[in-house]
Backbone as CSV, one residue per row, in Angstrom:
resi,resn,N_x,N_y,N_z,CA_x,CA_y,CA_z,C_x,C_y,C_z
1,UNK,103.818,121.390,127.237,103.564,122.433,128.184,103.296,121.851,129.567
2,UNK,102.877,120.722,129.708,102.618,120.107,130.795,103.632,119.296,131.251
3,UNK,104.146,119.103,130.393,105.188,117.782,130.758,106.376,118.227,131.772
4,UNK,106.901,119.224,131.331,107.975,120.436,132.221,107.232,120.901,133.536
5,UNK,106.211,120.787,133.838,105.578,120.893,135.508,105.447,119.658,136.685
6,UNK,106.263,118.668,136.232,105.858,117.129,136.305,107.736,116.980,137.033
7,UNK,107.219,116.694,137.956,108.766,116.556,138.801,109.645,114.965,137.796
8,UNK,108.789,113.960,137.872,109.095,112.432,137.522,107.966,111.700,136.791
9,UNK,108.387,110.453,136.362,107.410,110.083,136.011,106.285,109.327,136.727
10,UNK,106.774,109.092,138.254,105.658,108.460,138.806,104.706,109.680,138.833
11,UNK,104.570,111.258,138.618,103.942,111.728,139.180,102.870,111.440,137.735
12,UNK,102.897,110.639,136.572,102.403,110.509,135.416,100.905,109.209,135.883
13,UNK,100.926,108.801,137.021,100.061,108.014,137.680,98.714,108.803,137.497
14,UNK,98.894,110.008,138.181,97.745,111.395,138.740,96.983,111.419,136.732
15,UNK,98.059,111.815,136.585,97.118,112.109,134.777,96.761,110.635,134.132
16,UNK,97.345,109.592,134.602,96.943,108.560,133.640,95.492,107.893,134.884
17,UNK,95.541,108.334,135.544,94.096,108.060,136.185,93.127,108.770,135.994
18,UNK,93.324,110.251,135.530,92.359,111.092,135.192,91.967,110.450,133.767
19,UNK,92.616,110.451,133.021,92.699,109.734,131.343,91.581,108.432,131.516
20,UNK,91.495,107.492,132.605,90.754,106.391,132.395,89.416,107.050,133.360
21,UNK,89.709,107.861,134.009,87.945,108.497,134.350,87.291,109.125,133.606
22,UNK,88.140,110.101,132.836,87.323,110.465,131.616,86.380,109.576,130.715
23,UNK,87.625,108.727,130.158,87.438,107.777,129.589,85.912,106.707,129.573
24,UNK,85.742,106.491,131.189,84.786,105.823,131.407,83.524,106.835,131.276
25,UNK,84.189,108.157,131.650,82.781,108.980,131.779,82.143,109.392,130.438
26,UNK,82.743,109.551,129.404,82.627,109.312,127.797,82.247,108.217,127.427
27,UNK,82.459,107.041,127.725,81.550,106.067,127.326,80.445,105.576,128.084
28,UNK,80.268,106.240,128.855,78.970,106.361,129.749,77.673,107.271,129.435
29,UNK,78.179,108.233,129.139,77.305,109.212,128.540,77.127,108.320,126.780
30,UNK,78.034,108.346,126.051,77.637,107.503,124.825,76.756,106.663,125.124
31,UNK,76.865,104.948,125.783,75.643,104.347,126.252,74.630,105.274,126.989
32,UNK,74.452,106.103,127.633,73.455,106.561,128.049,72.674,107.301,126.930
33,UNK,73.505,108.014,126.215,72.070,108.428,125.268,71.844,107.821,124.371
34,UNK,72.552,106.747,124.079,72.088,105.678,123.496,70.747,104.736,123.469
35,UNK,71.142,104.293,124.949,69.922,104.152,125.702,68.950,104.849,125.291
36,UNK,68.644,106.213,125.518,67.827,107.020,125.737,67.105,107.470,124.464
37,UNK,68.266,107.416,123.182,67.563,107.574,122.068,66.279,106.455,121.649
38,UNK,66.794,105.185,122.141,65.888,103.714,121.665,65.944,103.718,120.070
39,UNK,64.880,103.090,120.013,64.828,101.955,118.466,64.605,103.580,117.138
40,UNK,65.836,103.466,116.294,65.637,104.777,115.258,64.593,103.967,114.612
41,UNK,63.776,105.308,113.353,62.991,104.639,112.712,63.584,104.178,111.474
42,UNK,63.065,103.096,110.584,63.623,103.052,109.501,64.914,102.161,109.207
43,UNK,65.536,101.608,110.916,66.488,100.750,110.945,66.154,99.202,111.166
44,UNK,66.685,98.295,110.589,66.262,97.161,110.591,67.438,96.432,111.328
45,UNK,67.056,96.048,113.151,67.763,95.273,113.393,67.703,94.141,113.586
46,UNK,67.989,93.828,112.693,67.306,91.740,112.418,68.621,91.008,111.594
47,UNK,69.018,90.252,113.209,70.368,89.260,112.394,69.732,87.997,112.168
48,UNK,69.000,87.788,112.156,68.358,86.974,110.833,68.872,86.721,109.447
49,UNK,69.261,87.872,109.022,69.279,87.773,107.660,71.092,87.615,107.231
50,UNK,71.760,86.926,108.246,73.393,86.954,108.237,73.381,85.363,108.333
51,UNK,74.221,84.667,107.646,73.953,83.482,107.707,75.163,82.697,108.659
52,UNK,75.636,81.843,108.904,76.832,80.967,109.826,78.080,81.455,109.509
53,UNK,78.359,81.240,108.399,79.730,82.107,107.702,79.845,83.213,107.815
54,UNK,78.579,84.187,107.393,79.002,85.604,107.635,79.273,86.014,109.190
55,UNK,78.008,85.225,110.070,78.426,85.311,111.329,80.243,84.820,112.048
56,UNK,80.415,83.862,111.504,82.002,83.628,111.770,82.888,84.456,111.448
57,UNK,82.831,85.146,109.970,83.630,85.767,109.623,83.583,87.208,110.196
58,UNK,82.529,87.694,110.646,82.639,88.981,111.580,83.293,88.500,112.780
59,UNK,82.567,87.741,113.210,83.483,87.382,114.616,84.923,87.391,114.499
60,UNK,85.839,86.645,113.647,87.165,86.737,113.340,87.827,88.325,112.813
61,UNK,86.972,89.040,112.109,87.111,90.164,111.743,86.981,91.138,113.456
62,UNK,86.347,90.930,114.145,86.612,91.709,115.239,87.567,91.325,116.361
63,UNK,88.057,90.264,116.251,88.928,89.666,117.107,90.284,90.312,116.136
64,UNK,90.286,90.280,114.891,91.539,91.321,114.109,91.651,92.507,114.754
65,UNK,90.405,93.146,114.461,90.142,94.715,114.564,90.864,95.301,116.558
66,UNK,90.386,94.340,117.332,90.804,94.243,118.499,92.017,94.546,118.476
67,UNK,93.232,92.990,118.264,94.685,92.692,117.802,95.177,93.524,117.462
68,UNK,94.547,94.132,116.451,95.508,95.591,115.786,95.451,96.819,117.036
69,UNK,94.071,97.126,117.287,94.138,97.989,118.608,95.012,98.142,119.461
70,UNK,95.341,96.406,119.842,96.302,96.287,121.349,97.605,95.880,120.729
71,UNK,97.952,95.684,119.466,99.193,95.017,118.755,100.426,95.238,119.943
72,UNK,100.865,96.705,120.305,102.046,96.543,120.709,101.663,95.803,122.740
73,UNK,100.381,96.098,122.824,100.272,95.222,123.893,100.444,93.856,124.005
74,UNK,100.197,92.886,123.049,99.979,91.665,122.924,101.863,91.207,122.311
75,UNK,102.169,91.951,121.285,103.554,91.818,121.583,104.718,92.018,122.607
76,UNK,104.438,92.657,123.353,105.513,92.989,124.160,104.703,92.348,125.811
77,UNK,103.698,91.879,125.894,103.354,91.100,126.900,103.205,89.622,126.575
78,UNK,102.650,89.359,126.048,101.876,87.906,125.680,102.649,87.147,124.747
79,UNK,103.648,87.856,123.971,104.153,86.987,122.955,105.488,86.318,123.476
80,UNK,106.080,87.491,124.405,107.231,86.770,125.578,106.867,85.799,126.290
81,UNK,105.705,85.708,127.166,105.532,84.729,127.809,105.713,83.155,127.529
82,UNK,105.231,83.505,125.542,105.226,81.867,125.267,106.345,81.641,124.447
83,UNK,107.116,82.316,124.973,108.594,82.202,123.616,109.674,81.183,124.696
């Protein structure tokens, strides 16, 4: 419905800038009441109890979780460069 009011695609600039203000303004409000909620009761945040390995292996597990996120970014930018 929107797309047919849109002369070209540069005019796709205007909405893809609105898309990343939102964007920021949604995860702004998330950290903010985040913030605002503070420490729940009953939650234990103590990485203490994660040992070297488990710590590595999350770390590698979120550097996946990332990869998959940006997959067709990292292919079609980054994987040309080194070919």
């Amino acid at each position: 419905m929107l797309r047919p009011q849109l002369r070209n695609f540069n005019s796709l600039s205007g909405i893809s800038f609105l898309a990343a203000v939102m964007s920021l303004g949604y995860s702004t409000i998330a950290t903010g009441l985040t913030i605002h909620n503070g420490k729940q009761p009953g939650t234990v945040y103590n990485v203490d109890q994660f040992s070297t390995a488990d710590a590595v292996l999350s770390g590698f597990n979120s550097l996946g979780i990332i990869a998959f996120a940006y997959g067709s970014w990292f292919n079609y930018i980054v994987v040309p460069i080194y070919i």
